[in-house]
C-alpha positions as CSV (number, residue, x, y, z in Angstrom):
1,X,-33.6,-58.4,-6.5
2,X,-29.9,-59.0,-7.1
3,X,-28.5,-60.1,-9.9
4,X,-26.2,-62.8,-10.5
5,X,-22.7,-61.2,-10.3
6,X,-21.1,-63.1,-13.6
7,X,-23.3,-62.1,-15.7
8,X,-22.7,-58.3,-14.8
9,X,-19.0,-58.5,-14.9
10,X,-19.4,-58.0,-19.1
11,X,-17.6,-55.7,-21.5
12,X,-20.7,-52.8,-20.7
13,X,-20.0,-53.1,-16.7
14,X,-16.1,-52.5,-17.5
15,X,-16.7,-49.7,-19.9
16,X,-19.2,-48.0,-17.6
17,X,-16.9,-48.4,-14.3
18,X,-14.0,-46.9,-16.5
19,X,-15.9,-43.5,-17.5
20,X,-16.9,-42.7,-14.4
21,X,-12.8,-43.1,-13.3
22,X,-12.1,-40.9,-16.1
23,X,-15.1,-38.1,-15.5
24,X,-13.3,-38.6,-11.5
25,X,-9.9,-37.9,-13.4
26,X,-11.3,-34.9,-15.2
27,X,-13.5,-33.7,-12.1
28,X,-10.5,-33.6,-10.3
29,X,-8.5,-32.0,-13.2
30,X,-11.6,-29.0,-12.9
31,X,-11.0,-28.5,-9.2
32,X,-7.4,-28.4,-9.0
33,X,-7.4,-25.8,-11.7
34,X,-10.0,-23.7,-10.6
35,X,-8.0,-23.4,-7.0
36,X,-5.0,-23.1,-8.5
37,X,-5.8,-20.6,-10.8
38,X,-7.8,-18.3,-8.5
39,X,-4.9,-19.0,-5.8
40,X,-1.9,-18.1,-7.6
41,X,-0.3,-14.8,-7.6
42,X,-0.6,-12.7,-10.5
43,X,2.7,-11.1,-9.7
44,X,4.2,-14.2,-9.7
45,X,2.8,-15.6,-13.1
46,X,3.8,-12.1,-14.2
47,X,7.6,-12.9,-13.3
48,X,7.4,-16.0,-14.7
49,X,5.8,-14.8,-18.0
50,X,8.6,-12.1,-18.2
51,X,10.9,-15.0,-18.2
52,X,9.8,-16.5,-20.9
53,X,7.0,-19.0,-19.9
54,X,4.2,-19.7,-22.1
55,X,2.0,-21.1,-19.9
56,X,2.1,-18.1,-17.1
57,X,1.5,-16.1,-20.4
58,X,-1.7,-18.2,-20.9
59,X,-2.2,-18.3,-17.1
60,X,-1.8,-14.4,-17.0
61,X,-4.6,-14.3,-20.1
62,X,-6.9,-16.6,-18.2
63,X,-7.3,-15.0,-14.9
64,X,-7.5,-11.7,-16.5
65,X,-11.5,-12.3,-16.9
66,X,-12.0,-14.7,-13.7
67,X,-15.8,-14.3,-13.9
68,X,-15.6,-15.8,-17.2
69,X,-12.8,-18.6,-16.4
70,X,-14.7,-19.4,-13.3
71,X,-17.7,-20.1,-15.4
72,X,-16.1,-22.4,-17.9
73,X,-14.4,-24.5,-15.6
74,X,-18.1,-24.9,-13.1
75,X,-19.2,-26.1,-16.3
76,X,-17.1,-28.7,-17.0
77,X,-17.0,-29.5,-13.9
78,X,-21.2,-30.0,-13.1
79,X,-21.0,-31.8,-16.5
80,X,-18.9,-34.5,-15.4
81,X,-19.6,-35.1,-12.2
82,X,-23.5,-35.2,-13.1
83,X,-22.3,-37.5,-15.3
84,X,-20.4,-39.8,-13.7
85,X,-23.4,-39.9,-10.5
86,X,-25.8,-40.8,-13.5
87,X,-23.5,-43.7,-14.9
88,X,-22.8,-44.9,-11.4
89,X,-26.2,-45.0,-10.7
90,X,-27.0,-47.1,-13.7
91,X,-24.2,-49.2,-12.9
92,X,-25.6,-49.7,-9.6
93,X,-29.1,-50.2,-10.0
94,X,-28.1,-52.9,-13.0
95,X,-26.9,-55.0,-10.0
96,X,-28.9,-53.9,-6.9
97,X,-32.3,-52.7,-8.6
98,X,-33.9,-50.1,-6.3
99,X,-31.3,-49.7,-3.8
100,X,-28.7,-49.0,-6.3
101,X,-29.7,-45.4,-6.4
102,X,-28.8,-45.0,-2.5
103,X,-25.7,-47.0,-3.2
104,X,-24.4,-44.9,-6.1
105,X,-25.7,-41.6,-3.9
106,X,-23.3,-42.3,-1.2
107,X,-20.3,-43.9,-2.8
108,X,-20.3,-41.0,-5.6
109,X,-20.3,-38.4,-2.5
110,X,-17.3,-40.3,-0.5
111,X,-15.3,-40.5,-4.4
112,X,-16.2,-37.5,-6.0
113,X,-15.2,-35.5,-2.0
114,X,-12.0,-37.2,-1.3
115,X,-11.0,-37.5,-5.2
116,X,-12.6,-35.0,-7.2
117,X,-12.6,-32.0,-4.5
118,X,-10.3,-32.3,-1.4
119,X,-7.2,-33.6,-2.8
120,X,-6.9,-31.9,-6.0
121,X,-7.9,-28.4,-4.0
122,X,-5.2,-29.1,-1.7
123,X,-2.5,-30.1,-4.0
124,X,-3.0,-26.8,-6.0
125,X,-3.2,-24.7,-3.4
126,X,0.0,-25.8,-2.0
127,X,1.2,-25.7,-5.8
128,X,-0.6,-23.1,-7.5
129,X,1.5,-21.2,-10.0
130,X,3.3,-24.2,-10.7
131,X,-0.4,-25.8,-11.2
132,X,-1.8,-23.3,-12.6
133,X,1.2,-22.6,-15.3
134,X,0.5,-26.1,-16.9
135,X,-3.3,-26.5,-16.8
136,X,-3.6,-22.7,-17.9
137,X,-3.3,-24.1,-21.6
138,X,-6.2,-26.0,-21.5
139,X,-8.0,-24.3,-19.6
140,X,-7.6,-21.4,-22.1
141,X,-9.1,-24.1,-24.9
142,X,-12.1,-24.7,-22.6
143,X,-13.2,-21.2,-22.5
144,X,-13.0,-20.8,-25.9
145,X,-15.4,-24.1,-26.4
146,X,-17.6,-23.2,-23.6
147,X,-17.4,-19.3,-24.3
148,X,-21.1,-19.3,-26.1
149,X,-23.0,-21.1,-23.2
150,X,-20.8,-19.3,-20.5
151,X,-21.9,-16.4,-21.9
152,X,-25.5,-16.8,-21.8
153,X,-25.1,-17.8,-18.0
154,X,-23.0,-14.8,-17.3
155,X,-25.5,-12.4,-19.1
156,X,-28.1,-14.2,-16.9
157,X,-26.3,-14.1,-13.4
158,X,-25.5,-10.5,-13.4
159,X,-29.6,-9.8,-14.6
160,X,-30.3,-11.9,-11.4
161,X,-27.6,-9.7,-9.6
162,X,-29.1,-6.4,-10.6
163,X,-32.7,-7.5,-9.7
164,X,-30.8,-7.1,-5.9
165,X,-28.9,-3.9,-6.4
166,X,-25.5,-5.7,-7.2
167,X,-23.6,-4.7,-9.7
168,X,-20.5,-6.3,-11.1
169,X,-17.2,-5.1,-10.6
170,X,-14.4,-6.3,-12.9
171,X,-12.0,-4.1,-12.3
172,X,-12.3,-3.9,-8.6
173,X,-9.2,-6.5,-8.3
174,X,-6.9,-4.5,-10.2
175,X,-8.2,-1.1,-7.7
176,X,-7.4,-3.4,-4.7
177,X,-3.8,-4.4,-5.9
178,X,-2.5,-1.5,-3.8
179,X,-4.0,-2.5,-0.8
180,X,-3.6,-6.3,-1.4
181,X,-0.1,-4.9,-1.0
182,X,0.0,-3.4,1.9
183,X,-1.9,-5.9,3.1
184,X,0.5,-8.7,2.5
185,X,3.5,-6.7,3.9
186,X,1.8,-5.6,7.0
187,X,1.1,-9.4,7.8
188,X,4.6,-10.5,6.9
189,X,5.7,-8.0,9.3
190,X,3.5,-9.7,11.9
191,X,4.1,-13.4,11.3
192,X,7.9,-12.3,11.5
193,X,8.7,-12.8,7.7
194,X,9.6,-8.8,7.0
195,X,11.4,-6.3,9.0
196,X,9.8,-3.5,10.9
197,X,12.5,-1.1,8.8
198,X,11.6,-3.3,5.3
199,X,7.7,-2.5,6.0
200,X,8.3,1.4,7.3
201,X,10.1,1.8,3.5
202,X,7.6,-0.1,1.3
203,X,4.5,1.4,3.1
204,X,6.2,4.6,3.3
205,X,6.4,4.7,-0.1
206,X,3.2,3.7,-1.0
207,X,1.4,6.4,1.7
208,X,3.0,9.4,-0.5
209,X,-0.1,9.5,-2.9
210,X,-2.5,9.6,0.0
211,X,-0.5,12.3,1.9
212,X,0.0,16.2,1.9
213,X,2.8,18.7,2.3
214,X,1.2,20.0,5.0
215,X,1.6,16.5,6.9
216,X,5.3,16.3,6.7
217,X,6.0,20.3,6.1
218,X,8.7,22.2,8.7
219,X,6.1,24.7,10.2
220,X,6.7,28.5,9.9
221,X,8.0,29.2,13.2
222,X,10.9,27.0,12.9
223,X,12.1,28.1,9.8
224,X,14.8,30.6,9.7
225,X,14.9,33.3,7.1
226,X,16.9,35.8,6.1
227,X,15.9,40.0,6.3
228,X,17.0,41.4,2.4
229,X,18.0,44.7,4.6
230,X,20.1,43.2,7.2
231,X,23.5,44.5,6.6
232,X,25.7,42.1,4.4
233,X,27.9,41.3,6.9
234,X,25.3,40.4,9.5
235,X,23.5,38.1,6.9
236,X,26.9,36.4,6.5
237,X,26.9,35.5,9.8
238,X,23.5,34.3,9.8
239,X,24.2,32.1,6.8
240,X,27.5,30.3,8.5
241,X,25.3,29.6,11.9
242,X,22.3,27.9,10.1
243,X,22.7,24.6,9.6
244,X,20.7,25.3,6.7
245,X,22.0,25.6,3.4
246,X,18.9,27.2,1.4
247,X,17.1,29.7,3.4
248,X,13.9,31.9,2.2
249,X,14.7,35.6,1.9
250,X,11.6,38.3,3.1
251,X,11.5,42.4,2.3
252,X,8.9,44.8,4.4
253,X,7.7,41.7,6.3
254,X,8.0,38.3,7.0
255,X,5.3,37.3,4.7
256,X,6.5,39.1,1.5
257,X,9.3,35.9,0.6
258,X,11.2,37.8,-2.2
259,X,13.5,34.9,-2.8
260,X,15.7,31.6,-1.5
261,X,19.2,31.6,-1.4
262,X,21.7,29.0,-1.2
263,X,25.1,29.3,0.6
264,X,27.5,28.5,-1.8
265,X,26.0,31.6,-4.3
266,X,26.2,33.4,-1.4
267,X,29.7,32.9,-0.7
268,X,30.7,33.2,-4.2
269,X,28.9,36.6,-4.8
270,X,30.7,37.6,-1.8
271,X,33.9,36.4,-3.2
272,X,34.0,37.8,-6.5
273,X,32.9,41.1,-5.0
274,X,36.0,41.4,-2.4
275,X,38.5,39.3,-4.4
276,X,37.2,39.2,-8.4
277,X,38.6,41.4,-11.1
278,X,38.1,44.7,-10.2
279,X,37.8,44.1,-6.1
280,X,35.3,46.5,-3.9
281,X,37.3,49.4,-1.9
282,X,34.0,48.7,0.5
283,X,34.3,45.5,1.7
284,X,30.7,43.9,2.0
285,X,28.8,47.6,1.9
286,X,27.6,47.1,-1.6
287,X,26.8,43.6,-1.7
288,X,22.8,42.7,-2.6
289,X,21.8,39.5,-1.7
290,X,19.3,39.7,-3.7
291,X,21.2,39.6,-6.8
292,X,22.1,36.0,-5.9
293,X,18.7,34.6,-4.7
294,X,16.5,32.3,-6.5
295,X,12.8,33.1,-7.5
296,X,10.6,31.6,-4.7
297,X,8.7,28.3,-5.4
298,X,5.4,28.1,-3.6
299,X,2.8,25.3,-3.5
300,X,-0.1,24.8,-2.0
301,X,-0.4,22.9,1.1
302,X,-3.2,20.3,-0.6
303,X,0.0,18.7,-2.7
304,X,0.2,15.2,-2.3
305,X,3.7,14.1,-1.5
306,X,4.3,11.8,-4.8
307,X,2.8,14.6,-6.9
308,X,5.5,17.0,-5.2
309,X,8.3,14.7,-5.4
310,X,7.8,14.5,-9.0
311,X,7.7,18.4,-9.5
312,X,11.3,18.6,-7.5
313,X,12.8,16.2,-9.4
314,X,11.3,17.5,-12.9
315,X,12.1,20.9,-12.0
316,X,15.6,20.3,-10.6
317,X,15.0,22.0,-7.4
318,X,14.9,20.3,-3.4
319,X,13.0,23.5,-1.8
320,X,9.3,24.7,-2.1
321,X,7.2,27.2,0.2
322,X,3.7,25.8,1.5
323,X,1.5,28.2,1.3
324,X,-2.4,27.8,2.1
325,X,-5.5,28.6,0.3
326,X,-5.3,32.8,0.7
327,X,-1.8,32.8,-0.4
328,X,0.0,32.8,3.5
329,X,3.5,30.9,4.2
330,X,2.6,27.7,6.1
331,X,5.7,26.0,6.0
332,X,8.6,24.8,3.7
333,X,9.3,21.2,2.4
334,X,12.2,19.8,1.0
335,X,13.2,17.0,-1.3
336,X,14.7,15.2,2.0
337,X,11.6,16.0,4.0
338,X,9.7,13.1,1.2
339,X,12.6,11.0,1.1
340,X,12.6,10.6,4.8
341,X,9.0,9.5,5.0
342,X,10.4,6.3,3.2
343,X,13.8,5.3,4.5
344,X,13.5,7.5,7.7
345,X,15.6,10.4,9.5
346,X,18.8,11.7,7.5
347,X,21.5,13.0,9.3
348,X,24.7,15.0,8.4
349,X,27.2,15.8,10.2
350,X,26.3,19.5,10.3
351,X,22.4,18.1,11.9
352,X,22.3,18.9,15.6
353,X,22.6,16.1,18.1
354,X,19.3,15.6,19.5
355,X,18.1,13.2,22.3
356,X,15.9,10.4,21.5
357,X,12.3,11.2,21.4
358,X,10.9,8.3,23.1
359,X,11.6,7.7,26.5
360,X,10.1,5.0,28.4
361,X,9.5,5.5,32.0
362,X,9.3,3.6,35.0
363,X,5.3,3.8,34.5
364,X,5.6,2.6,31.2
365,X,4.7,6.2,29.6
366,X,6.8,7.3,26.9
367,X,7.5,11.6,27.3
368,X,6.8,12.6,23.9
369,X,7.3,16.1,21.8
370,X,3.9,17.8,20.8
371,X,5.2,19.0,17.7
372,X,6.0,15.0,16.5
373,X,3.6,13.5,13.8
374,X,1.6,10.9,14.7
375,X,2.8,9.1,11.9
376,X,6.2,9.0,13.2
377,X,5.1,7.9,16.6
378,X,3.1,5.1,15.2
379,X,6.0,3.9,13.1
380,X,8.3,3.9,16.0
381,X,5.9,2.4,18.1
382,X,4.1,0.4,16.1
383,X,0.7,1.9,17.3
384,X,-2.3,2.5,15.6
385,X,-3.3,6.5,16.6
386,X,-5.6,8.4,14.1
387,X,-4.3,10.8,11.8
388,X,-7.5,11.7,9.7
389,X,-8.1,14.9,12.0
390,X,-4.7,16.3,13.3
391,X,-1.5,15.9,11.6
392,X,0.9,16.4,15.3
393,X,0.4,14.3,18.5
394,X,-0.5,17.6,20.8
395,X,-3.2,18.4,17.4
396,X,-4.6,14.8,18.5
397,X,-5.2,16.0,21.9
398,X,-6.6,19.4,21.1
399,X,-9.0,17.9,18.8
400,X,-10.2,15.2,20.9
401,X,-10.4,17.5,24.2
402,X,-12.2,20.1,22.2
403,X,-9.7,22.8,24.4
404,X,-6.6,23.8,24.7
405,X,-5.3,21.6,28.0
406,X,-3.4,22.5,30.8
407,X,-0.4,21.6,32.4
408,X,-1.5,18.3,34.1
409,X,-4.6,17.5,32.5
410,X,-5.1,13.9,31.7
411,X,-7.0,12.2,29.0
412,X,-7.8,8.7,27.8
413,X,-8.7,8.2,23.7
414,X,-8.3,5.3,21.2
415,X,-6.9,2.8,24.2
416,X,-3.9,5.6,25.3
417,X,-3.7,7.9,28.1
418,X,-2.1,11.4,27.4
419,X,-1.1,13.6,30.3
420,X,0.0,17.2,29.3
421,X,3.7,17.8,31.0
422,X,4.5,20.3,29.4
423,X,3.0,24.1,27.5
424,X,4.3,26.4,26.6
425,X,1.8,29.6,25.5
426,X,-1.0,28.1,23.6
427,X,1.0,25.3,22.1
428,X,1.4,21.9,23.7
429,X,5.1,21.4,24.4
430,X,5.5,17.9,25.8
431,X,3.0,14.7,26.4
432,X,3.3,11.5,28.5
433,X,1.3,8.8,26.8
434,X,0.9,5.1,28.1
435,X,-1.0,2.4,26.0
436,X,-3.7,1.6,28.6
């Protein structure tokens, strides 16, 4: 039965209606700082800390344990809004008796949704390091109150968790940074916010720890190198035509690498020979080249690419020789051969003129070298071609064909078509692929 509404309106009807705004206040307060604390961006807060703001450096120390943040402000936030449902229902029933309880049920939901949920969620997350910057403070005090009780729950969710073969991770978010990364730059390449060449760089960089010299290496039978018995003069000659300045030097055979010389040595061991203080009657006869080589440097082929990047640079060289696990040349890499992987091809003006790789045809087919990575084809084309098994686009198509194609053969793997146009002995010389 319903009671008459002056005598409700008393001091305990306006003292109960105002704690449950306030628990809606602080019920809000919890949500918006749960969201915006689990939405903002560490790197940001990190920026912000650097700069001197104490509440990103509390911000920074609270989301460093987000297991035990989250579970400090749940807390609060089941406390008050249980709260504020059990003083509305009071409230309620005082002045509808039985169906109070429905009353308070469904106007709590519609209040405690719209107010302490929905709107603060979305104001933070359209906020959140600005949010999360000034409630971070007290947040920080909260833990500290709650940190015995949060504990015991913690202890007890992750017995719960083990009972089901899950086991807590902390640190996985701090293994994932990398990817979160390269994550974020791949999808502000695709929504437009970052240029194809800004993404190629950054990801490029990032890739060198999960890559090889082997990957990226010139191959054996295109390097040039130099005979230690060819006559000086001939070697000379050699030198001036390759657009090489460091070349390897062999003895006996091509395999025994005795040394790597650069040009400029050469030329001034030649000089001082024919013009320095006491000048050979000979000419070029008696000149050794390989009293002006360097000692090889040789590496094996597993090297990652930061890990041989690194080495050049602490040993003050640009030139290594791959070699593979029995000790046999596989390739040479250089300091540039890394550095292009990041900011792409560098030219000189001593680097041959060559035609683009790519050429679209009528059919829509691009004619493509065998010898090119499928990294680099994906990057240019912004395709998604496995590279787990074969390093070159032709080693794709061996792999996947199980044979050595010939001349005309078509295939059709991972959504292309590749037609072989091109062989030349065992080695596929040119492709025609089409996306399909």
């Amino acid at each position: 039965m319903m009671t008459d509404p002056a005598t409700l309106l008393d001091t305990t009807f306006w003292i109960t209606a105002g704690g449950i705004l306030c628990l809606l206040v602080m019920s809000a307060f919890f949500s918006g700082s749960e969201t915006a604390l689990t939405a903002s961006s560490r790197a940001k807060l990190k920026t912000l800390a650097d700069k001197g703001s104490r509440g990103a450096e509390a911000a920074m120390i609270v989301t460093e344990d987000s297991e035990r943040m989250i579970g400090a402000i749940l807390l609060g936030n089941n406390v008050v809004n249980i709260m504020s449902a059990s003083l509305a229902t009071a409230l309620l029933t005082r002045m509808f008796g039985d169906a109070g309880v429905a009353f308070a049920t469904a106007g709590m939901t519609v209040l405690v949704l719209i107010f302490g949920e929905v709107l603060p969620k979305t104001f933070a997350i359209t906020f959140p390091e600005s949010l999360a910057v000034r409630v971070a403070p007290f947040i920080r005090l909260l833990i500290l109150i709650f940190a015995p009780i949060v504990g015991v729950v913690r202890a007890l969710v992750r017995g719960i968790l083990r009972l089901f073969g899950v086991k807590a991770n902390p640190e996985a978010n701090m293994l994932a940074v990398r990817e979160e990364i390269m994550g974020v730059i791949a999808l502000g390449h695709s929504e437009g916010a970052v240029e194809k060449e800004d993404r190629d760089r950054i990801l490029g960089a990032l890739d060198l720890a999960d890559r090889t010299v082997e990957e990226i290496m010139r191959h054996r039978s295109e390097i040039r190198m130099l005979n230690a018995d060819t006559p000086p003069e001939a070697l000379l000659g050699e030198i001036l035509q390759s657009p090489h300045t460091r070349m390897p030097i062999w003895k006996d055979n091509p395999d025994n690498i005795v040394g790597v010389i650069h040009a400029k040595d050469v030329l001034r061991g030649m000089h001082k020979l024919m013009f320095g203080a006491t000048p050979s009657r000979n000419g070029l006869e008696g000149f050794n080249i390989l009293d002006v080589a360097m000692k090889p440097y040789f590496i094996p082929d597993t090297t990652t690419l930061d890990e041989q990047m690194r080495q050049f640079l602490r040993r003050h060289t640009h030139f290594a020789l791959v070699v593979d696990e029995y000790g046999s040349i596989q390739g040479l890499i250089t300091l540039e051969d890394i550095l292009e992987e990041i900011v792409g091809e560098i030219t000189d003006e001593f680097d041959v003129a060559q035609e683009p790789v790519l050429k679209p045809g009528e059919d829509g087919a691009y004619v493509v070298d065998g010898t090119m990575t499928i990294r680099d084809l994906n990057r240019a084309m912004d395709w998604t071609l496995p590279d787990d098994e074969a390093n070159t686009v032709a080693g794709l198509v061996i792999h996947e064909a199980q044979m050595i194609p010939s001349i005309g053969q078509v295939f059709s793997f991972h959504g292309f078509r590749f037609e072989v146009t091109a062989r030349k002995e065992n080695r596929i010389a040119k492709l025609k692929i089409k996306p399909l």
